[in-house]
C-alpha positions as CSV (number, residue, x, y, z in Angstrom):
1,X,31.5,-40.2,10.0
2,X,32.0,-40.1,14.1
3,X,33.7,-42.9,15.7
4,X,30.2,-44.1,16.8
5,X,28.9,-44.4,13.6
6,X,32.2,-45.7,12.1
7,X,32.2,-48.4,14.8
8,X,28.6,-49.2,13.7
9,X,29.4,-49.7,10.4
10,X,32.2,-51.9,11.1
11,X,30.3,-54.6,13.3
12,X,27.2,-54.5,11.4
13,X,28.8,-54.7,8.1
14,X,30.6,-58.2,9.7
15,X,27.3,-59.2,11.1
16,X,25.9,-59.0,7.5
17,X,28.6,-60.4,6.0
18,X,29.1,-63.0,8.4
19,X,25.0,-64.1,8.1
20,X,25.1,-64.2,4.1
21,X,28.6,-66.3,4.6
22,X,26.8,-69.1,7.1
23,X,23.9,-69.5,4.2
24,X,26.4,-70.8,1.4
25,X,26.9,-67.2,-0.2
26,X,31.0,-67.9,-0.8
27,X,30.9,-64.0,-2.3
28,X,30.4,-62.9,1.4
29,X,32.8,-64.8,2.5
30,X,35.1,-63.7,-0.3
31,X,34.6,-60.1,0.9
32,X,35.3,-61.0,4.8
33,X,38.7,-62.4,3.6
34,X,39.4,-59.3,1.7
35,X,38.6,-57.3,4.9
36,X,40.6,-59.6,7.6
37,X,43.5,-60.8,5.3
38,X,45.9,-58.4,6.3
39,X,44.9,-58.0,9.9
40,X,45.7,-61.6,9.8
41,X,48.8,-61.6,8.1
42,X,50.0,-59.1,10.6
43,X,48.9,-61.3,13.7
44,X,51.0,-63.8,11.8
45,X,54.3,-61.9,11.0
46,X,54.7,-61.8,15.0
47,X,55.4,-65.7,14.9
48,X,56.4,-66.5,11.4
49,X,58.8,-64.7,10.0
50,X,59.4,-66.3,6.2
51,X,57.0,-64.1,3.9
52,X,55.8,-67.4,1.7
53,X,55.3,-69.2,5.5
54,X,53.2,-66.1,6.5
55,X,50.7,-66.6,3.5
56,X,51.0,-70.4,3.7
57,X,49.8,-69.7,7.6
58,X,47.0,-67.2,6.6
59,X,45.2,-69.6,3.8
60,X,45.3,-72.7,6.9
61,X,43.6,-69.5,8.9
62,X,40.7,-69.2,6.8
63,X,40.1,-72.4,6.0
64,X,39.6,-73.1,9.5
65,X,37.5,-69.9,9.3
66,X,35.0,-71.1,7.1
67,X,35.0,-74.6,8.2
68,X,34.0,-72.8,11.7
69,X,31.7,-70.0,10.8
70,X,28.6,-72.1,11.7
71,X,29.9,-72.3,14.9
72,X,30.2,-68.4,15.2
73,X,27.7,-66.8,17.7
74,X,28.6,-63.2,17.7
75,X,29.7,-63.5,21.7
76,X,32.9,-61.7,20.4
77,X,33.7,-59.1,17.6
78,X,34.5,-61.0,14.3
79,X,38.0,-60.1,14.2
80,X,38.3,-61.2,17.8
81,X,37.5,-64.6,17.4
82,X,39.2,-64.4,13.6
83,X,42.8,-63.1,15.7
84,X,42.8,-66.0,18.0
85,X,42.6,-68.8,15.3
86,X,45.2,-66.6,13.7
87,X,47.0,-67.5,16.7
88,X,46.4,-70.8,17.5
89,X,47.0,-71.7,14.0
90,X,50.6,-69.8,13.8
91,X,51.9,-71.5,17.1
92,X,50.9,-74.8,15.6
93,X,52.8,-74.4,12.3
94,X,55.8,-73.5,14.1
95,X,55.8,-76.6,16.1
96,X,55.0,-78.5,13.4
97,X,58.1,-77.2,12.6
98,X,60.1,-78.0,15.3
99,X,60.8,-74.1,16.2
100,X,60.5,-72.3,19.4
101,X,57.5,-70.8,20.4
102,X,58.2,-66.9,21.3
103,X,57.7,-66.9,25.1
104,X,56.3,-62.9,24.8
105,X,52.4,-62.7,24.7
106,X,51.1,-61.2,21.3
107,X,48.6,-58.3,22.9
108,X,45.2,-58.3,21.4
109,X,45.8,-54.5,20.8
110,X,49.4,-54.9,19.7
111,X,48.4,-57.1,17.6
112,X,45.5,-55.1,15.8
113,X,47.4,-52.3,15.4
114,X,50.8,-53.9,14.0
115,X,52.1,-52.4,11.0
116,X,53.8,-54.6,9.0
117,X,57.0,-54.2,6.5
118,X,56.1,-53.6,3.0
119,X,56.5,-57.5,2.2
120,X,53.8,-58.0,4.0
121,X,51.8,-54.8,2.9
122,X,51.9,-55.9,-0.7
123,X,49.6,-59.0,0.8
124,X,47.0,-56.6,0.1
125,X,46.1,-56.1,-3.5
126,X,44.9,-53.2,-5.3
127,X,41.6,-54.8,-5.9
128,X,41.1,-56.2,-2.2
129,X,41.4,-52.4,-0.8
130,X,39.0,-51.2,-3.5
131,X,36.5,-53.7,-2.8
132,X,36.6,-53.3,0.9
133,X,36.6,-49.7,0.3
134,X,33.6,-49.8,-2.0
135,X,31.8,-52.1,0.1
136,X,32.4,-50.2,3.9
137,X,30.9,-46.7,1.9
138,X,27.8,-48.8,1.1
139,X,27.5,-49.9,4.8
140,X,27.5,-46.6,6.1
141,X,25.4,-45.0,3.4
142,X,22.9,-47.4,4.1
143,X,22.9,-47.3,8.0
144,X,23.1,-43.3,7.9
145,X,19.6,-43.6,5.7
146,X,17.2,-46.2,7.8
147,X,15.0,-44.7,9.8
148,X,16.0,-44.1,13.3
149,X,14.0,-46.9,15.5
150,X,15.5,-49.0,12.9
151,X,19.0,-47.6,13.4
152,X,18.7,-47.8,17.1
153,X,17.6,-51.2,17.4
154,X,20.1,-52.9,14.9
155,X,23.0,-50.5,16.8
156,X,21.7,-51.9,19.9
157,X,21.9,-55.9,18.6
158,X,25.0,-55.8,16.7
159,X,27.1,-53.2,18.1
160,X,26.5,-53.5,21.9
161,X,25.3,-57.0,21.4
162,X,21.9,-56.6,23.8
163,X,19.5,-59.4,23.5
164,X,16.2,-58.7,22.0
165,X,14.6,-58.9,25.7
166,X,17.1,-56.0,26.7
167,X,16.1,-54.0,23.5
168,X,12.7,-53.8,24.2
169,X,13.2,-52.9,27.4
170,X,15.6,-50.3,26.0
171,X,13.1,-49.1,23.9
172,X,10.1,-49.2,25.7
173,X,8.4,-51.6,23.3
174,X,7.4,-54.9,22.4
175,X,9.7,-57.8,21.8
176,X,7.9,-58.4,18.7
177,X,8.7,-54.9,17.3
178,X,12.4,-55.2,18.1
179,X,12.5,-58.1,15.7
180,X,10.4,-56.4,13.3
181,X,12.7,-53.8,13.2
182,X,15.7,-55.2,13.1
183,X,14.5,-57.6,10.2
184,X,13.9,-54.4,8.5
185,X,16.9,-52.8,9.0
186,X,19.0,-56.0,8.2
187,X,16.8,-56.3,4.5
188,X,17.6,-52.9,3.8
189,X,21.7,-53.5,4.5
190,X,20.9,-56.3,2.3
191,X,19.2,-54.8,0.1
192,X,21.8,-51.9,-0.9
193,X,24.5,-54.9,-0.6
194,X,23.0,-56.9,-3.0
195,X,23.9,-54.8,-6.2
196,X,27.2,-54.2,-5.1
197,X,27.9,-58.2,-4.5
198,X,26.3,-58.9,-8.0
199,X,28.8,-56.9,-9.7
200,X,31.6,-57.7,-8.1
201,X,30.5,-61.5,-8.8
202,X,30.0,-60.4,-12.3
203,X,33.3,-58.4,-12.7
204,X,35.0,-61.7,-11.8
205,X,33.6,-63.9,-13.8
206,X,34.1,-61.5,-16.7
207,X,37.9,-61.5,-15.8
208,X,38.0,-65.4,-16.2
């Protein structure tokens, strides 16, 4: 997979994720924490440096995730608007603490790409990497196979976030068609989502 299409898997995966999570599926939501947790915990480690703190921090994070998601328009990437709560919500804790605020700004970049130690890499379980694993090679098998006026519009929406007035444009065709098309492309994600959420769902109730 190219960068391009790697990118385009990345956003629209969110996008889908994020659209089941806003309609009550908690599964979706399940699988966007398994995605962002450590990306989170990293963003956190730069403030807080206790280990139990850090996952104390990250739980508050997504909590205020969830509570916001309705609120979430797609203006920014996912894990743009996910980093800064991740931020806000680390520099309250510590002054809830009464500690000192580090004066150096956390880069956006820095911040993605931070590796943390390996107390913080265990953060991510065996079965959160498989799962996001599993669930990124469905993406992309899906995307590579829709038909390419179907690919091109949903690229154009999700990845370089164009209205639907700019895509027709784009594409030299009716508004009505872009929405057609990226209705289609979005119910066949879905669709090749769908079995791969059911079992998951499944798996874990069986474990219970």
């Amino acid at each position: 997979m190219n960068s391009t299409e790697e990118k385009m898997s990345e956003k629209t995966l969110d996008a889908e994720l994020v659209n089941q999570a806003k309609q009550g599926k908690m599964k979706a939501f399940e699988l966007l924490v398994n995605r962002y947790q450590q990306k989170v915990a990293n963003v956190i480690a730069k403030f807080v440096k206790d280990r139990h703190e850090i996952q104390d921090v990250a739980q508050e994070v997504f909590i205020k995730v969830y509570r916001a998601l309705p609120n979430f328009r797609g203006e920014s990437s996912f894990y743009t608007w996910i980093y800064r709560i991740a931020v806000n919500t680390s520099k309250n804790h510590l002054v809830s603490k009464s500690r000192r605020i580090q004066n150096a700004p956390v880069e956006f970049e820095e911040a993605e790409n931070f590796s943390s130690n390996e107390d913080h890499r265990n953060l991510d379980t065996p079965d959160a990497v498989y799962a996001r694993g599993e669930l990124e090679q469905t993406m992309s098998k899906a995307i590579s196979t829709l038909p390419e006026d179907l690919k091109t519009a949903i690229v154009l929406r999700e990845v370089d976030g164009m209205s639907y007035e700019e895509i027709a444009e784009k594409m030299d065709c009716p508004i009505g068609t872009v929405r057609s098309r990226i209705f289609r492309a979005r119910d066949a994600i879905d669709q090749a989502m769908r079995p791969l959420l059911q079992d998951e769902s499944m798996r874990k109730q069986n474990v219970r």
